[in-house]
N, C-alpha and C positions, 0 to 999 in steps of 0.2 A: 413571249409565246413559245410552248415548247410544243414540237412537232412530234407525229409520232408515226410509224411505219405502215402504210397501208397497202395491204393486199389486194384487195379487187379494181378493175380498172373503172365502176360504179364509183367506190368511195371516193377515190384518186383524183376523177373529175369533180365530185362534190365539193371536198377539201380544196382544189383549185378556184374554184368557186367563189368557196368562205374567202380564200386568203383575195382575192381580186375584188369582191365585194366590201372587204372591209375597205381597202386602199381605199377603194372609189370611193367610199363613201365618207371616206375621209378625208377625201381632198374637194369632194362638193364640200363638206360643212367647214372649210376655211381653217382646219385642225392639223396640227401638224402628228404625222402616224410616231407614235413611243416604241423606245429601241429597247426596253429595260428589260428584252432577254429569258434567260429562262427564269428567272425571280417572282416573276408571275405565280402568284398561288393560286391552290386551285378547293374549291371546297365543294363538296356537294354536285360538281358537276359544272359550277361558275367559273369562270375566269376571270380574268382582266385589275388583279390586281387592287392595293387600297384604294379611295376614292382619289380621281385625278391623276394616275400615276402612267396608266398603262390604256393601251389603245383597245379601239373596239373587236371584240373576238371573244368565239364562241369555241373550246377546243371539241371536237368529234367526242360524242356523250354516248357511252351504252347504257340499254335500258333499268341496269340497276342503279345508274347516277341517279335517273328520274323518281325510282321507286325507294332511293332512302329517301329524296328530298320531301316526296308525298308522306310519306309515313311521319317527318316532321309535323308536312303542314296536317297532317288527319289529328296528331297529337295536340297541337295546338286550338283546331276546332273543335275538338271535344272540350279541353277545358275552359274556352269561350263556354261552352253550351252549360257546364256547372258551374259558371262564374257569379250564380246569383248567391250561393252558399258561402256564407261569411267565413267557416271554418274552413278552409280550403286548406290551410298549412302552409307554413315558411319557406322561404328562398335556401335551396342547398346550391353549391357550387356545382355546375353540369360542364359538360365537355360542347364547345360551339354548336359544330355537330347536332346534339339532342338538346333540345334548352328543356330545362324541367319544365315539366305541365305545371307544378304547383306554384312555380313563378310566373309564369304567364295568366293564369286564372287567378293569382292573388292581385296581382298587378291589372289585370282588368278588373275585378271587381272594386274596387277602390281608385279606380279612374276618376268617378264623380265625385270622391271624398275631397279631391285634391280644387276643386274648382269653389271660385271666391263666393260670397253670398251679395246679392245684388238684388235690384226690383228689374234690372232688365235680363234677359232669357244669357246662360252663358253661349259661349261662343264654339262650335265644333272644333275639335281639330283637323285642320287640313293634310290627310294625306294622301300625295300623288305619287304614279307607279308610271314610270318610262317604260312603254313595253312594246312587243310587234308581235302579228301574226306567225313570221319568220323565225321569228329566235326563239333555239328551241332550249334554254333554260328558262325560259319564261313562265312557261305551263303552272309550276311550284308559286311566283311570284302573282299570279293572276290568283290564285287560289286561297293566299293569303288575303289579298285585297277585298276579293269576292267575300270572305269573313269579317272584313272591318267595317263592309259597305253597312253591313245590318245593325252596326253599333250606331245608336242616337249621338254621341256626344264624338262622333268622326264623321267627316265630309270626305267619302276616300273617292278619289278620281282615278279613272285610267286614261294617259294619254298615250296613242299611239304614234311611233317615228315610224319615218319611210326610209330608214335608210338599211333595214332589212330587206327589202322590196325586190333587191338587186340578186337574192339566190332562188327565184324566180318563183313566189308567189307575192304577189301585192295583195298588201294589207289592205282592206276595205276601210279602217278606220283612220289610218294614219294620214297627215296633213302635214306639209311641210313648217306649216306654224308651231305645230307640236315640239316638230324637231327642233325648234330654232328656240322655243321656250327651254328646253333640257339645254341646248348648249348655252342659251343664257345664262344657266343657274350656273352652268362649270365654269363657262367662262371668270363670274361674277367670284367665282371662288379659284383662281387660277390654275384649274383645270385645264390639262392638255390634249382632252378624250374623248369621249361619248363611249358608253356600253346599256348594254340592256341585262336584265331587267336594274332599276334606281329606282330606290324610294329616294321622296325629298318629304320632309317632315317640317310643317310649319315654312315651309319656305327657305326655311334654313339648315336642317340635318339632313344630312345626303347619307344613304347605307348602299352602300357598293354591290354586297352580295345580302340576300335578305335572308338574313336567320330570325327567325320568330321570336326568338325572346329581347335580342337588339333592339326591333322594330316596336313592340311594346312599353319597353324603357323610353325610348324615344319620345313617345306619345304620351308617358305617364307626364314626363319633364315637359312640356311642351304645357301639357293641363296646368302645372305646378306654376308656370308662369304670371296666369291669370289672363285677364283681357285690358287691352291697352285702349277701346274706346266701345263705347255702348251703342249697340243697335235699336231703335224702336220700328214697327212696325203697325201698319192699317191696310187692311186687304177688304178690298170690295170685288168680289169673284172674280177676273181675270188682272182688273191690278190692283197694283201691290207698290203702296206707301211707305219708303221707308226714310229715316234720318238718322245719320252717322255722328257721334258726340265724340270727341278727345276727353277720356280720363284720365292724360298726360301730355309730355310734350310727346312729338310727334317727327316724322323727317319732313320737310319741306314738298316732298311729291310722291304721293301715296294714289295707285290704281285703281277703281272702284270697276270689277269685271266682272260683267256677266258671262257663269259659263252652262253650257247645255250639253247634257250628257242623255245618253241611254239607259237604264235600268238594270236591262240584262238581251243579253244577244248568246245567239249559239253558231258557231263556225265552224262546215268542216273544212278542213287544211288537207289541200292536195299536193302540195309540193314543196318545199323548201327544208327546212331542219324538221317541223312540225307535219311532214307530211304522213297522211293516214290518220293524225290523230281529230278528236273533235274537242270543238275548246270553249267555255262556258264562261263567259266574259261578263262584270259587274261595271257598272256605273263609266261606261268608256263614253269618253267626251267627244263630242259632235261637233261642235263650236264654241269659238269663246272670243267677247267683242270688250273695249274697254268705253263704260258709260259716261265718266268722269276722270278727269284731273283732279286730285286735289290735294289744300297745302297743310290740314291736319288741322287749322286755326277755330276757324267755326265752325258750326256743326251745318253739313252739308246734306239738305233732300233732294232725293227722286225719286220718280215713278219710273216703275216695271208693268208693263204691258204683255202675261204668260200669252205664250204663243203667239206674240206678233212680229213682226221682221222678217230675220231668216230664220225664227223659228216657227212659223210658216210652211217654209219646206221642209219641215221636218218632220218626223214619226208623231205619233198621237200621242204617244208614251214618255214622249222628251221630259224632262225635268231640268230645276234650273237651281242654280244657286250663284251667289253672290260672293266675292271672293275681293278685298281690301287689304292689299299688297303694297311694301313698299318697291318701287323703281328707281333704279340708281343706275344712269346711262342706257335705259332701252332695256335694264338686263331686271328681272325679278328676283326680290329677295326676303325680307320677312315678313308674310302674313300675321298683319292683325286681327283682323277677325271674318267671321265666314257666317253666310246665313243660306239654308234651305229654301226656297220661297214656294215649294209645291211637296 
């Protein structure tokens, strides 16, 4: 982490803050805090380093870090938005920094080229976004997510950590389950850290700091993979029949979870990194329970019951989906396949 000189006796206590909030909060998640210095890179405004390297921190961002990173993501929203035009034009070599639009809208439009032909529905790609109200490089990576959410052939979740909490606004969405899924995944990949904002792609590609056209490729290769077992489905209005098949081998203990998220929420932020600003949040998860165990062998049914449980006490608006994971020690790791159910 590299420090930097601060003037006002405002900042000085903020920056105290960060630095004592991070510790903390990295000695609740059982993580040991990384020394690696000033080596820390920094892009766009992010810190912390390649994936697994370096501890959680956020360095003191002035408003133009925020406003290259938005002008990334405006760029890359618009060529979502012309992404149905087959002539888009070729991949040129871009500087991290700016990724070409013409890469990113080529590479979405040919997302679905890349997926197998079957009689059962393919499978989304799962991508989740480690974020917090608190962190204020996040704003850029919510914005991204917020764009994937509306793609058919992506499941994109937001999960919220608490362990921003501690520069003194609490996140309304974050859960310590959350938290403890993100350091699964690091752990599971001998990760020494937690940072925000992380993608994790498929369960298995983790992007440290999220550049747009990265996050893309990810997701292309991820389609490119195929589906590892078939989903069918029978819905009789609030449930929902479904049966999981193996179209290969399999690992011997595979998740089958139900997760429930929100749609869309709007947040104003009164205090912490984010404070003053208001934050327009996509698909953030509410809860999430595991329905089964299972060893991949035969093909495995259940029924889903929308809105019953603890999703009950939830908003009208909840939504659900299905998410078949493998588990290896308590820890999560590659998504097999994902299904919508509302």
């Amino acid at each position: 982490m590299t420090y930097h000189p601060i003037r006002s006796g405002k900042a000085a206590m903020t920056k105290t803050r960060q630095i004592t909030a991070a510790l903390t909060a990295l000695a609740l998640l059982g993580l040991p805090a990384s020394a690696e210095g000033p080596s820390s890179a920094t892009r766009n405004g992010f810190t912390g380093g390649d994936f697994g390297t370096h501890s959680l921190s956020q360095e003191s961002r002035d408003a133009s870090h925020y406003d290259d990173m938005m002008d990334d993501v405006e760029a890359v929203i618009d060529a979502m938005e012309g992404a149905h035009d087959e002539g888009v034009g070729r991949y040129d070599a871009a500087p991290a920094d700016a990724p070409s639009q013409s890469f990113v809208a080529e590479n979405n439009a040919n997302l679905r080229k890349t997926m197998p032909a079957g009689p059962h529905s393919p499978s989304p790609v799962v991508v989740e976004l480690f974020t917090a109200q608190g962190c204020g490089g996040c704003p850029p990576a919510d914005d991204l997510l917020a764009d994937l959410s509306g793609q058919s052939n992506i499941l994109a979740l937001s999960w919220h950590v608490d362990y921003w909490d501690y520069l003194g606004w609490p996140d309304s969405f974050a859960r310590p389950e959350f938290t403890a899924r993100q350091k699964g995944y690091n752990l599971a990949r001998g990760a020494r850290s937690l940072f925000t904002p992380q993608f994790i792609i498929g369960g298995e590609v983790a992007i440290a700091r999220p550049q747009p056209g990265e996050l893309m490729s990810a997701i292309k290769r991820e389609m490119a993979e195929g589906d590892h077992l078939s989903i069918t489905r029978k819905q009789d209005g609030a449930r929902v029949e479904i049966e999981l098949a193996p179209r290969g081998p399999l690992p011997p203990v595979i998740a089958v979870q139900l997760v429930r998220y929100l749609p869309e929420r709007s947040i104003e932020v009164e205090d912490g990194e984010n404070d003053g600003r208001r934050l327009t949040l996509r698909n953030v998860v509410a809860a999430s329970d595991v329905l089964a165990t299972w060893d991949g062998k035969a093909p495995l049914r259940l029924n889903v019951t929308l809105g019953a449980g603890k999703a009950a006490d939830l908003p009208g608006d909840t939504r659900h989906a299905l998410i078949v994971q493998r588990m290896r020690d308590g820890r999560p790791g590659e998504i097999f396949a994902a299904l919508t159910l509302d």
